[in-house]
PDB file of the backbone (N, CA, C, O) and the ligand in Angstrom, with CONECT records:
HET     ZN  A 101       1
ATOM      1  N   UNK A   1      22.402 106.807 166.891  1.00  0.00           N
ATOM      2  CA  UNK A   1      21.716 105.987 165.890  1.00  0.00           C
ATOM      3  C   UNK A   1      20.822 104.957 166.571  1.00  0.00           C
ATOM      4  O   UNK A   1      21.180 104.572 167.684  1.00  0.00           O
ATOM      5  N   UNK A   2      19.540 104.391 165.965  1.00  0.00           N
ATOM      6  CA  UNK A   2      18.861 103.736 166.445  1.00  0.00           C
ATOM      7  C   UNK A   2      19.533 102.258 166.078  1.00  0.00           C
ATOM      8  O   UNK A   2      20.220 102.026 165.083  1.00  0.00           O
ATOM      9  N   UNK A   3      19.290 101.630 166.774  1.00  0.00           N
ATOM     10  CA  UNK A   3      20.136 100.148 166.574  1.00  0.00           C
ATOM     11  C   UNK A   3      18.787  99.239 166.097  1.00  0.00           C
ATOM     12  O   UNK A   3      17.720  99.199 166.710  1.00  0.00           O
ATOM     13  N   UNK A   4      19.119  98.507 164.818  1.00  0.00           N
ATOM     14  CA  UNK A   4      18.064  97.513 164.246  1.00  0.00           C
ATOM     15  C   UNK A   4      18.667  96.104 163.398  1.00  0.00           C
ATOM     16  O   UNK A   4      19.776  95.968 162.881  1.00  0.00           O
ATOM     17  N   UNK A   5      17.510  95.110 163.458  1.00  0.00           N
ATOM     18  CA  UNK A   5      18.413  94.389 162.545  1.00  0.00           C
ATOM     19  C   UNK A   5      18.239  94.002 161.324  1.00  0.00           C
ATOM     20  O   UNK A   5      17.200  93.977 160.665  1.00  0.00           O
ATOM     21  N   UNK A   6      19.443  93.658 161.003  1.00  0.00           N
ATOM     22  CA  UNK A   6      19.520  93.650 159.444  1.00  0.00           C
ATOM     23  C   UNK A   6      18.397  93.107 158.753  1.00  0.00           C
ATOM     24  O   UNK A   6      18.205  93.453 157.588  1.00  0.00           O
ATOM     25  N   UNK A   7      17.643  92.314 159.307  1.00  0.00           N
ATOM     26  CA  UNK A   7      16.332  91.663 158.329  1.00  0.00           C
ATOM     27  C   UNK A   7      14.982  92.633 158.948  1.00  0.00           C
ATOM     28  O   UNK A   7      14.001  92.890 158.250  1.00  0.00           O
ATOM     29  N   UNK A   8      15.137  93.078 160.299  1.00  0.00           N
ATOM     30  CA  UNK A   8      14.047  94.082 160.242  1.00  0.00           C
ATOM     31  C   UNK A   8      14.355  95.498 159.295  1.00  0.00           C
ATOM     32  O   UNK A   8      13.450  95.904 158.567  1.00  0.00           O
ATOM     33  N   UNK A   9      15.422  96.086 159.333  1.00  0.00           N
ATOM     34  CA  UNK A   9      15.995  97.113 158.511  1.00  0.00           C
ATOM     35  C   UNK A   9      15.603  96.957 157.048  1.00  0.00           C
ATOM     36  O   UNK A   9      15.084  97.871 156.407  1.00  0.00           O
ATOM     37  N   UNK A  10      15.934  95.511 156.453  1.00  0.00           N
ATOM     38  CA  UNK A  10      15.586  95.133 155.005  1.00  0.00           C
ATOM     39  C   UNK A  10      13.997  94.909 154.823  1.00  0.00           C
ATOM     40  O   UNK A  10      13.512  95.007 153.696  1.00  0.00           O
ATOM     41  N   UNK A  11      13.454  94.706 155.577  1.00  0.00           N
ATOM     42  CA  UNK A  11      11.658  94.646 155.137  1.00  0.00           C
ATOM     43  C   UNK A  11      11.253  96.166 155.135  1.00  0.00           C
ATOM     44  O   UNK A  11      10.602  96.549 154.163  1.00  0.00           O
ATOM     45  N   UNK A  12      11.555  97.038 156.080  1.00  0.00           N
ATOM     46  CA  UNK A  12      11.531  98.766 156.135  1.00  0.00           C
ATOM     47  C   UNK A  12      11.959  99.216 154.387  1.00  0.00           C
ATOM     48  O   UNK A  12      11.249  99.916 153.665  1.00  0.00           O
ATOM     49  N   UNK A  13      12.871  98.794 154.120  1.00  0.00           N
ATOM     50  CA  UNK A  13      13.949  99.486 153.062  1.00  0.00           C
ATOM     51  C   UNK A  13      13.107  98.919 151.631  1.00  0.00           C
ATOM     52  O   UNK A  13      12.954  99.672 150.669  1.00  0.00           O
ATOM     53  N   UNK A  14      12.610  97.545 151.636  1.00  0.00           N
ATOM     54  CA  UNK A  14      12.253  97.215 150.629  1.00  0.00           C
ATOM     55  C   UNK A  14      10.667  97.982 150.393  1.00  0.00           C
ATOM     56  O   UNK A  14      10.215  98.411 149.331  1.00  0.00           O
ATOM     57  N   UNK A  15      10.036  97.989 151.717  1.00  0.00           N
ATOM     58  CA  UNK A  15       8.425  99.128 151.248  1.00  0.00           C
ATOM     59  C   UNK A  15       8.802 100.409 150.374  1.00  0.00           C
ATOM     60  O   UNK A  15       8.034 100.813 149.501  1.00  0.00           O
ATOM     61  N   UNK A  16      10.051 101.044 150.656  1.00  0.00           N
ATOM     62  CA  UNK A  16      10.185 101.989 149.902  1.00  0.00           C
ATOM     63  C   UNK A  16      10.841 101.895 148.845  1.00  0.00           C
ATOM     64  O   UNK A  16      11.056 102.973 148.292  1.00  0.00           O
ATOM     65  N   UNK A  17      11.360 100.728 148.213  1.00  0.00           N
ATOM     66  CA  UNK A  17      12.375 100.672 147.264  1.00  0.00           C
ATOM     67  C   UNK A  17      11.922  99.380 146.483  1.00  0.00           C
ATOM     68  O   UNK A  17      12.772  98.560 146.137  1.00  0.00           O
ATOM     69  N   UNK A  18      10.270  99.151 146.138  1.00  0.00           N
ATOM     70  CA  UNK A  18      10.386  97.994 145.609  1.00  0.00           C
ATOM     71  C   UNK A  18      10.655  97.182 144.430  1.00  0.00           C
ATOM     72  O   UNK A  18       9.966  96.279 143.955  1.00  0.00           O
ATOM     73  N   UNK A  19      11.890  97.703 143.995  1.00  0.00           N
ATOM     74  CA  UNK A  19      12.330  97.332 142.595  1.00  0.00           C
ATOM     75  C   UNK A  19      13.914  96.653 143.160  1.00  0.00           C
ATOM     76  O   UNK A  19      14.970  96.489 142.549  1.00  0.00           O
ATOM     77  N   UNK A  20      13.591  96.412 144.340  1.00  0.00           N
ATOM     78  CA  UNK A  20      15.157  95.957 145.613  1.00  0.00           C
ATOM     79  C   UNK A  20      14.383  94.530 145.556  1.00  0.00           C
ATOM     80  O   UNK A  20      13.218  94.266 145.258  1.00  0.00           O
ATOM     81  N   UNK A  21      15.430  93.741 145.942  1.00  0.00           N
ATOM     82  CA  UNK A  21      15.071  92.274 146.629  1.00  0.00           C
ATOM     83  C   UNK A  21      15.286  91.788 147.915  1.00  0.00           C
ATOM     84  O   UNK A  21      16.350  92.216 148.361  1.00  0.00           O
ATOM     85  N   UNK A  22      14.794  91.191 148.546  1.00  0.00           N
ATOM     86  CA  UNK A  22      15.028  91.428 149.662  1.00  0.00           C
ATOM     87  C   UNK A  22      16.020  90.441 149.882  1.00  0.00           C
ATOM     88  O   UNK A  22      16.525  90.740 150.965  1.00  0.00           O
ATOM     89  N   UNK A  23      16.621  89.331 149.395  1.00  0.00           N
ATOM     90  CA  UNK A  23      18.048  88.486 149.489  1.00  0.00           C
ATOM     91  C   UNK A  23      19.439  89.425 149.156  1.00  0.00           C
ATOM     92  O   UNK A  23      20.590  89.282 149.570  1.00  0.00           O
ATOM     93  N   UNK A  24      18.974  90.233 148.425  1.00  0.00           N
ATOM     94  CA  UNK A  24      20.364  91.099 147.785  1.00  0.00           C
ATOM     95  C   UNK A  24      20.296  91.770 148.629  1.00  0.00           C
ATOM     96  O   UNK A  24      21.368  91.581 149.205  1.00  0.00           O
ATOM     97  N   UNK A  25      19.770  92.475 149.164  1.00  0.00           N
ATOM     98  CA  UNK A  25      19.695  93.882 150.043  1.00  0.00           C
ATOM     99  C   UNK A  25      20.406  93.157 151.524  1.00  0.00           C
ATOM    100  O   UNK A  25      21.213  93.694 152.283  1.00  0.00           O
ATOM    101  N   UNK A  26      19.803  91.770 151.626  1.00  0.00           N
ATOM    102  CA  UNK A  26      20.684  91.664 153.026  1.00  0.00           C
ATOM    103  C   UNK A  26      21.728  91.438 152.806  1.00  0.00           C
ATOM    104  O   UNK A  26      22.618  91.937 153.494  1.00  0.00           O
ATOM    105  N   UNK A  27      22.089  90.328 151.423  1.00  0.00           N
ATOM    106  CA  UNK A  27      23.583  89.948 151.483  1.00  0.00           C
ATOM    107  C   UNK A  27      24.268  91.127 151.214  1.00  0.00           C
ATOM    108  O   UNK A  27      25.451  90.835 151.040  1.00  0.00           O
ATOM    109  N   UNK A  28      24.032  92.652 151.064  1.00  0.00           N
ATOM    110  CA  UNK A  28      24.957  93.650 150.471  1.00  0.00           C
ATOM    111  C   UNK A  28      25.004  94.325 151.829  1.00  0.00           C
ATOM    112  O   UNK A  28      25.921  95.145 151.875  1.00  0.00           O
ATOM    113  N   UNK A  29      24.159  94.217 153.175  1.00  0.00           N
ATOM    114  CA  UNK A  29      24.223  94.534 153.847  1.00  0.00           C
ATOM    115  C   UNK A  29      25.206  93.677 154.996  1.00  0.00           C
ATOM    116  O   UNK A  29      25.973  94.274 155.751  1.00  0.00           O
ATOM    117  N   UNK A  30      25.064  92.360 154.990  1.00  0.00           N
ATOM    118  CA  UNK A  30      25.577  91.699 155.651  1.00  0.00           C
ATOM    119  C   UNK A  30      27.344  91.794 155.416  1.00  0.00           C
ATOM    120  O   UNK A  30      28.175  91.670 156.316  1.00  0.00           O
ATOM    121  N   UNK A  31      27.572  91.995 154.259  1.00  0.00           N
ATOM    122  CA  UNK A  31      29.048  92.213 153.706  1.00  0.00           C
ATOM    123  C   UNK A  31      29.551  93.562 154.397  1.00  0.00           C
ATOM    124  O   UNK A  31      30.652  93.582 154.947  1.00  0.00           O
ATOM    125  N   UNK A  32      28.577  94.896 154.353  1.00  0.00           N
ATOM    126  CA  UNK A  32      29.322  95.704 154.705  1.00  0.00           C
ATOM    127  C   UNK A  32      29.146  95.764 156.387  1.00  0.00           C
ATOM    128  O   UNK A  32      30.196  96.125 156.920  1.00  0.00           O
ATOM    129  N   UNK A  33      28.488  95.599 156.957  1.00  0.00           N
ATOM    130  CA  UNK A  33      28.608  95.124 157.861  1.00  0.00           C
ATOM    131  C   UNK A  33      29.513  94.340 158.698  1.00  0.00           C
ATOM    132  O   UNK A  33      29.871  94.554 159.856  1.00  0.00           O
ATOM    133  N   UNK A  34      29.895  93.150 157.690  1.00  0.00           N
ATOM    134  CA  UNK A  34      31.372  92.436 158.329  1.00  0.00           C
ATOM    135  C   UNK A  34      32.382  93.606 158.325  1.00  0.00           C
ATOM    136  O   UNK A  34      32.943  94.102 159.302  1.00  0.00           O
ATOM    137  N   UNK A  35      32.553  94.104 156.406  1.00  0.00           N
ATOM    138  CA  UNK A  35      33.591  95.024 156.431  1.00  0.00           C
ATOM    139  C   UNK A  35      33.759  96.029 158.103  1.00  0.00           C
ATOM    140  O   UNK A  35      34.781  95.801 158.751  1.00  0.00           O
ATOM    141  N   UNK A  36      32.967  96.840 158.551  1.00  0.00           N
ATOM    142  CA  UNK A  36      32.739  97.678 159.296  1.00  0.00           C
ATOM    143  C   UNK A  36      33.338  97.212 160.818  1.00  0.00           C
ATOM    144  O   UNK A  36      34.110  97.850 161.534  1.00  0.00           O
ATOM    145  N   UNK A  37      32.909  96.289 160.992  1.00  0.00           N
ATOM    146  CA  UNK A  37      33.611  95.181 162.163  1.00  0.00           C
ATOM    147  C   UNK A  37      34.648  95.258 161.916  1.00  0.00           C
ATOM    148  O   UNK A  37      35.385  95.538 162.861  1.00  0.00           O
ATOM    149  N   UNK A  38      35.256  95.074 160.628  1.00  0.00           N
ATOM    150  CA  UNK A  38      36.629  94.919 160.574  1.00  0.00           C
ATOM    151  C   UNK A  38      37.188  96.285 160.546  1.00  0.00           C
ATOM    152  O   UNK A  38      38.320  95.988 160.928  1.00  0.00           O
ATOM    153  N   UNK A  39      37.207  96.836 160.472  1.00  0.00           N
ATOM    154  CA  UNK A  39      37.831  98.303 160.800  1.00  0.00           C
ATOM    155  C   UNK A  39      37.608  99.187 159.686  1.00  0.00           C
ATOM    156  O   UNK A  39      38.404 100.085 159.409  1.00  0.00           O
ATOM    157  N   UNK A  40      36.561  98.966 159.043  1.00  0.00           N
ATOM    158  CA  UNK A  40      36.646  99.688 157.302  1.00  0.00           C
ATOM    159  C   UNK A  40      36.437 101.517 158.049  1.00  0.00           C
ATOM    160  O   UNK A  40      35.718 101.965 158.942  1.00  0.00           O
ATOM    161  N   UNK A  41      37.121 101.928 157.441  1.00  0.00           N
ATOM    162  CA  UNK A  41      37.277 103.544 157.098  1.00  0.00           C
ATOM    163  C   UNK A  41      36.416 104.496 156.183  1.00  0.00           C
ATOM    164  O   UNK A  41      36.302 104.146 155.008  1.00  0.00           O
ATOM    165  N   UNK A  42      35.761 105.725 156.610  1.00  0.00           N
ATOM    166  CA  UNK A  42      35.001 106.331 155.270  1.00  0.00           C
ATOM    167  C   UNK A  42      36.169 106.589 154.753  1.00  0.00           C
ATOM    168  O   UNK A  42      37.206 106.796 155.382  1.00  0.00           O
ATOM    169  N   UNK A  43      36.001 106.581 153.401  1.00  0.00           N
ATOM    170  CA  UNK A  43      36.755 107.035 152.294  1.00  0.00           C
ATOM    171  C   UNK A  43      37.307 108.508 152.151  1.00  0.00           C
ATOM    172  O   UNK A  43      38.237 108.883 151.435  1.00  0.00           O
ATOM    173  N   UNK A  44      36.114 109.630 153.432  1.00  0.00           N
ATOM    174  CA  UNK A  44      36.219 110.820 153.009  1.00  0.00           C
ATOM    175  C   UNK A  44      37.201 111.287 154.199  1.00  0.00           C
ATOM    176  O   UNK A  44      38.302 111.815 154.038  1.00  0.00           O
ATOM    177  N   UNK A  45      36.579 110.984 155.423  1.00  0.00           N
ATOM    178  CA  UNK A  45      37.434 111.687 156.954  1.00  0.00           C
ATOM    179  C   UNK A  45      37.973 110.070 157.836  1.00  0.00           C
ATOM    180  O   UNK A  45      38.398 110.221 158.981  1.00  0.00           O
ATOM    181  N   UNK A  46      37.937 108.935 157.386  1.00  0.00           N
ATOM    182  CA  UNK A  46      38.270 108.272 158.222  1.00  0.00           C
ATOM    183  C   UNK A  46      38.037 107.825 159.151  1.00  0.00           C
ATOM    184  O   UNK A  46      38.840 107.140 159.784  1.00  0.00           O
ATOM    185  N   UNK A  47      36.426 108.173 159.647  1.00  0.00           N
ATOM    186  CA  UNK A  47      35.511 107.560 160.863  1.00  0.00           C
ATOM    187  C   UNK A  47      35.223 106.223 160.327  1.00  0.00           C
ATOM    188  O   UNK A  47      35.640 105.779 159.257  1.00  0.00           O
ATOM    189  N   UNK A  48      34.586 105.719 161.046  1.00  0.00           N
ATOM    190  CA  UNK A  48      33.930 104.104 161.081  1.00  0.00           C
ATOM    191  C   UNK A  48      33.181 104.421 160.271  1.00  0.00           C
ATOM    192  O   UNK A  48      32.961 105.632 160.235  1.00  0.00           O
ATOM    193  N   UNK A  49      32.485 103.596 159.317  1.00  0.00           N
ATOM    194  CA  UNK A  49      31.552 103.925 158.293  1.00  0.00           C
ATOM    195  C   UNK A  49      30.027 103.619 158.472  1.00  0.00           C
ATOM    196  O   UNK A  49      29.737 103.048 159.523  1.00  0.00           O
ATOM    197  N   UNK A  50      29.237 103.847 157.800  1.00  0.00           N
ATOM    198  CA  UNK A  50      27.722 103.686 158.550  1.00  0.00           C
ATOM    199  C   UNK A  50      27.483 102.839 157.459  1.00  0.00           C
ATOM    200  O   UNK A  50      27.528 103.106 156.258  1.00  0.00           O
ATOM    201  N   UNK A  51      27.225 101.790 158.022  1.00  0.00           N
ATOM    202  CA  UNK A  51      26.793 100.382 157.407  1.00  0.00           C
ATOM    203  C   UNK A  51      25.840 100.972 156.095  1.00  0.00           C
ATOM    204  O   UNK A  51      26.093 101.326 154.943  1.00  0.00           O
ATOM    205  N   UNK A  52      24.854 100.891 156.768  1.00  0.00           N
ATOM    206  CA  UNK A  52      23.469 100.993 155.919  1.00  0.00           C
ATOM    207  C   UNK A  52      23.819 101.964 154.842  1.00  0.00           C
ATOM    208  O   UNK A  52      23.658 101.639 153.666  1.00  0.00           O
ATOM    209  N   UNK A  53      24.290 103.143 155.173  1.00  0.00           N
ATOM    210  CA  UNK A  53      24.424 104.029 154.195  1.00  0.00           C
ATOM    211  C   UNK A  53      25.198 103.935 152.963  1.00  0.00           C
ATOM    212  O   UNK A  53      24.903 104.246 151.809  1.00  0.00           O
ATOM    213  N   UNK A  54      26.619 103.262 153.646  1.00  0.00           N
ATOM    214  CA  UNK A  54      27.626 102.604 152.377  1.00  0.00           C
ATOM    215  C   UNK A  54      26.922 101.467 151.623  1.00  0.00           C
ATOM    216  O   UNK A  54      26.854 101.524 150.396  1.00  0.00           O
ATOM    217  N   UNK A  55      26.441 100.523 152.246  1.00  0.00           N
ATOM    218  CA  UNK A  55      25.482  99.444 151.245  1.00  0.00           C
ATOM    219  C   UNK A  55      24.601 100.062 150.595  1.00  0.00           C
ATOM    220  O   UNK A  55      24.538  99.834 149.386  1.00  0.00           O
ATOM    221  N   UNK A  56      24.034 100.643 150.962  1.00  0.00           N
ATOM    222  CA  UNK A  56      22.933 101.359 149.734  1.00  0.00           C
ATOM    223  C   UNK A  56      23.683 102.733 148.850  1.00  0.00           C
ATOM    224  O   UNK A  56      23.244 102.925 147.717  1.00  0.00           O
ATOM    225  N   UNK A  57      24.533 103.448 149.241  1.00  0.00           N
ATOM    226  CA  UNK A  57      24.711 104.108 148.600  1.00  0.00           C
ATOM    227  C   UNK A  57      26.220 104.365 147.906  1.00  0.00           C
ATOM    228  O   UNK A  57      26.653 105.370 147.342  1.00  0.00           O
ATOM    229  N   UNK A  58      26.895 102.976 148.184  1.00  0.00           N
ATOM    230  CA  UNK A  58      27.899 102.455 147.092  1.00  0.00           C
ATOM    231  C   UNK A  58      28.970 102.793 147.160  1.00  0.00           C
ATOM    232  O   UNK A  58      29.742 102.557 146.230  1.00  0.00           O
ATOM    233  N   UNK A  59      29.468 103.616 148.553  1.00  0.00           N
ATOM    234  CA  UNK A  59      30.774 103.646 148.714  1.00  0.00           C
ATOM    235  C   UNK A  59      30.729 103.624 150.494  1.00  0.00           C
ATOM    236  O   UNK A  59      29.821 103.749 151.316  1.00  0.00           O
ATOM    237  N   UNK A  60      32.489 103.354 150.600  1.00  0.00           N
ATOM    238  CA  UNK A  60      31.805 103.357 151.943  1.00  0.00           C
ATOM    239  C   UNK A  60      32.518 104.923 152.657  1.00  0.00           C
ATOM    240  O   UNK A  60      33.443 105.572 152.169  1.00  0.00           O
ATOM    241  N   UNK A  61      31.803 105.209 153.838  1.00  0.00           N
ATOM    242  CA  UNK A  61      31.196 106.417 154.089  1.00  0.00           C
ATOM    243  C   UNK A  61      30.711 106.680 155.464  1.00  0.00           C
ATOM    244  O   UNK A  61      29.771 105.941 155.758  1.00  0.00           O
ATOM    245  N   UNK A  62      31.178 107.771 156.695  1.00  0.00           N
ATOM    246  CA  UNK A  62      30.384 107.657 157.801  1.00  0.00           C
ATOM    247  C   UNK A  62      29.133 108.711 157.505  1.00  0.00           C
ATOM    248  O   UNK A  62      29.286 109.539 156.607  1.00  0.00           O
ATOM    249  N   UNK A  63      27.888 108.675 158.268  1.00  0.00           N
ATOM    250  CA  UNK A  63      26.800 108.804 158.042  1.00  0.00           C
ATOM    251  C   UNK A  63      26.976 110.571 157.775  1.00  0.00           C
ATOM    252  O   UNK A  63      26.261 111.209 157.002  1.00  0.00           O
ATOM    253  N   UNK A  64      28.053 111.129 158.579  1.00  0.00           N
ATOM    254  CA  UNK A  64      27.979 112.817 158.107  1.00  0.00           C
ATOM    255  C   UNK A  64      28.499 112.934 156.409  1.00  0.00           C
ATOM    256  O   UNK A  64      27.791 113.368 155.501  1.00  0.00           O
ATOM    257  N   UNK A  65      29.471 112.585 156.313  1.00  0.00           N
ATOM    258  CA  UNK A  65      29.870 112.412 155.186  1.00  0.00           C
ATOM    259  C   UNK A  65      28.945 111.256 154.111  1.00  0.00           C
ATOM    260  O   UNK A  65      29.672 110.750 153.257  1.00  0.00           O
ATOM    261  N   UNK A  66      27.899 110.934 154.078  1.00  0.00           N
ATOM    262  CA  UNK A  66      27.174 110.322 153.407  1.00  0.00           C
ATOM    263  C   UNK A  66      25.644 111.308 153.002  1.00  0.00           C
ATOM    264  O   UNK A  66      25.184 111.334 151.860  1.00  0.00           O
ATOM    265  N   UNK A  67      24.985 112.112 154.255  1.00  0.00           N
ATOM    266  CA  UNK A  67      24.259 112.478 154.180  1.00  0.00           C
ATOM    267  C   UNK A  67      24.404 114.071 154.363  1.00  0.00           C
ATOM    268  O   UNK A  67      23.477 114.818 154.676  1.00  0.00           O
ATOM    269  N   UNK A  68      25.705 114.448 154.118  1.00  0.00           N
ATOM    270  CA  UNK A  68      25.957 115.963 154.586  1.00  0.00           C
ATOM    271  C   UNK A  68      25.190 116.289 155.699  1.00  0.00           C
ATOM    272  O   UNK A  68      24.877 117.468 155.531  1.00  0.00           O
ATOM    273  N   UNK A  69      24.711 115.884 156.754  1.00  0.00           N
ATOM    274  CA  UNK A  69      24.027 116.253 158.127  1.00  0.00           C
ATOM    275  C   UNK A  69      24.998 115.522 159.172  1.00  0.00           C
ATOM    276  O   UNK A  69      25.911 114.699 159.103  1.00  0.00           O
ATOM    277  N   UNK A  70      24.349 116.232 160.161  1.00  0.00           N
ATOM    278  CA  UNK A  70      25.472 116.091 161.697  1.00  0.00           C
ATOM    279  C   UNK A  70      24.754 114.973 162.817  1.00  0.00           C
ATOM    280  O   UNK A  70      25.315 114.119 163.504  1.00  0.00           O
ATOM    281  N   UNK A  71      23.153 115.362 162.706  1.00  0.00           N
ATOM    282  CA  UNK A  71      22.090 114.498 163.335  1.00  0.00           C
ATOM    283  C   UNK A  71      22.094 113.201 163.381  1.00  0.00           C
ATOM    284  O   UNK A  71      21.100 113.071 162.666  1.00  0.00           O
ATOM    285  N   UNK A  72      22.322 112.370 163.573  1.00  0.00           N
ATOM    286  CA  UNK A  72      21.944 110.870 163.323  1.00  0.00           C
ATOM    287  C   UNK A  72      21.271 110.465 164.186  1.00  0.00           C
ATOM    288  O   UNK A  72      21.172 109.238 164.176  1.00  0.00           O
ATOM    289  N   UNK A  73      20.669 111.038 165.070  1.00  0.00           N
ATOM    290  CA  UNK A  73      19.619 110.193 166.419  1.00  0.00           C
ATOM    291  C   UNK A  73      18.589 109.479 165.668  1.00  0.00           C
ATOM    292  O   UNK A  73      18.257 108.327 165.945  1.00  0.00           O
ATOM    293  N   UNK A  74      18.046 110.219 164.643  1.00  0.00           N
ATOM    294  CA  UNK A  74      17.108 109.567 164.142  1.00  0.00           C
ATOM    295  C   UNK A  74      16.856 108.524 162.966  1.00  0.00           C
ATOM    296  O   UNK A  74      15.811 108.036 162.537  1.00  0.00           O
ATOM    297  N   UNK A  75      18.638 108.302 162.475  1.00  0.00           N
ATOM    298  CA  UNK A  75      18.707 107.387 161.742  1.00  0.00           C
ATOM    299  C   UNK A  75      19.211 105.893 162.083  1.00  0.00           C
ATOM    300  O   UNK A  75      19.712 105.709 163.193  1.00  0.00           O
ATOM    301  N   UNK A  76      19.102 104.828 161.187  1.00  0.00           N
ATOM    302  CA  UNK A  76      19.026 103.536 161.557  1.00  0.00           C
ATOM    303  C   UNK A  76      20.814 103.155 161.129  1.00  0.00           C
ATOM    304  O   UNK A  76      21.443 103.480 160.122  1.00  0.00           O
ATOM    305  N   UNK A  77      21.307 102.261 162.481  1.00  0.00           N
ATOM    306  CA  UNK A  77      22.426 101.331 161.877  1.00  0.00           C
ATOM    307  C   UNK A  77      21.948  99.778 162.406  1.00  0.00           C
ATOM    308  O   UNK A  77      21.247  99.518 163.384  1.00  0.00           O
ATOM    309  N   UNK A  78      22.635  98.730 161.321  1.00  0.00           N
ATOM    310  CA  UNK A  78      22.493  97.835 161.991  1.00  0.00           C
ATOM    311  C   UNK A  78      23.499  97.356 162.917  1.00  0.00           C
ATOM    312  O   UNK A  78      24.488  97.851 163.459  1.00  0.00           O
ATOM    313  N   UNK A  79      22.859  96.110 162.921  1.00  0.00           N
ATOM    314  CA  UNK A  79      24.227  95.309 164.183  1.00  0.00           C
ATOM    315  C   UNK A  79      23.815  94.139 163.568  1.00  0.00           C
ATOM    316  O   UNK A  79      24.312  93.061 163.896  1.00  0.00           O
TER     317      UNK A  79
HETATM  318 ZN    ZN A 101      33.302 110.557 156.875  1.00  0.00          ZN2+
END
């Protein structure tokens, strides 16, 4: 995964989503994020969960089990 941060990640996310805010989007990011630090679990197999993906897409979740793909080189987590 490419490593980015949470307020560069949220200006990216909001060009494509602009009916998002950009205060909500970090604080929903910043939460799962702590969660994730703390040891949060996907819901489905039990890996570490992929930040970005569980905040936006409402459960939490590692990035195979979020996006049914195996690839992640080319996707974004934060830190
Ligand atoms: Zn999983």
């Amino acid at each position: 995964m490419i490593g980015i941060s949470i307020e560069k990640f949220t200006k990216l996310f909001i060009k494509d989503n602009s009916g998002e805010k950009y205060e909500d989007v970090v604080k929903r990011l910043k939460e799962t994020l702590k969660r994730k630090n703390e040891g949060a679990c996907c819901q489905v197999c039990g890996q570490s969960i992929w930040a970005i993906g569980s905040a936006i897409g409402g459960f939490d979740g590692c990035f195979k089990c979020i996006t049914g793909e195996s690839d992640d080189s080319g996707d974004y987590e934060i830190y």
